[in-house]
N, C-alpha and C positions, 0 to 999 in steps of 0.2 A: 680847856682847849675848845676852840669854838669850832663850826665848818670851813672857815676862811682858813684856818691855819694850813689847812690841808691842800688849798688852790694854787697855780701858779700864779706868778705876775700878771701875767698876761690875761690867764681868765679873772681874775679879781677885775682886773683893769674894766674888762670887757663886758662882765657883770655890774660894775661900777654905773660904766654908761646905758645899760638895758633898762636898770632899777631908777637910775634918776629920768629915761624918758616917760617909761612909765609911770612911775607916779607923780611927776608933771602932769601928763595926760590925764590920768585918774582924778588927782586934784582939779585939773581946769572942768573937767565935766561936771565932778560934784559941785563946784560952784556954779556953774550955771544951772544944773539939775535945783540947787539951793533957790535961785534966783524965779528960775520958772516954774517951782512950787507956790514959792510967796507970792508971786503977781498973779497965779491961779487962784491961790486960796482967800488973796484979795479982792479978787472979782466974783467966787463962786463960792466964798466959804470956803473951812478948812477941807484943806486935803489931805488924806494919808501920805502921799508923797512927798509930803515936807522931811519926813523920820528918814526918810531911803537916804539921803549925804549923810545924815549923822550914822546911819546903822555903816555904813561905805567907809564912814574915817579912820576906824580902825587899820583897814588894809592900809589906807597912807601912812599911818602912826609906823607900823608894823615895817614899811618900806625904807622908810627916813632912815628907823632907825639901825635898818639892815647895810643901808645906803654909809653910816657913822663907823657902823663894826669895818668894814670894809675900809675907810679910810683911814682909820685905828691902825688895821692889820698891814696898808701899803708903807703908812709911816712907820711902821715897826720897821720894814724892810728896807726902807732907806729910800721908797718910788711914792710918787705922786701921779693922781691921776690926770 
């Protein structure tokens, strides 16, 4: 039995859309954070800041896949989000 099982519709639903802006958001940054690491470390030599998206990706892995259970659990119930 997961935590979802425990939720309404409605917060499920309502968590559905919280998890998928956020890690939208999270995603679009780390790629850019990705992006203005490399054209730094292109210009000045490496930088440590290239590690900080990959050490960050985790929390999207960890979102998505929060984001899947959640859709799992609405299909179970017969709702989509």
């Amino acid at each position: 039995m997961n935590q979802f099982s425990q939720m309404s519709v409605e917060k499920l639903q309502q968590q559905a859309k919280t998890i998928k802006l956020v890690t939208g958001m999270l995603a679009g940054m780390l790629a850019v954070l990705l992006v203005m690491a490399i054209l730094l470390s292109i210009k000045k030599g490496f930088s440590p800041l290239v590690v900080v998206p990959f050490a960050l990706l985790p929390i999207v892995i960890i979102n998505v896949n929060s984001l899947k259970q959640i859709k799992k659990e609405l299909e179970s119930r017969g709702k989509a989000i």
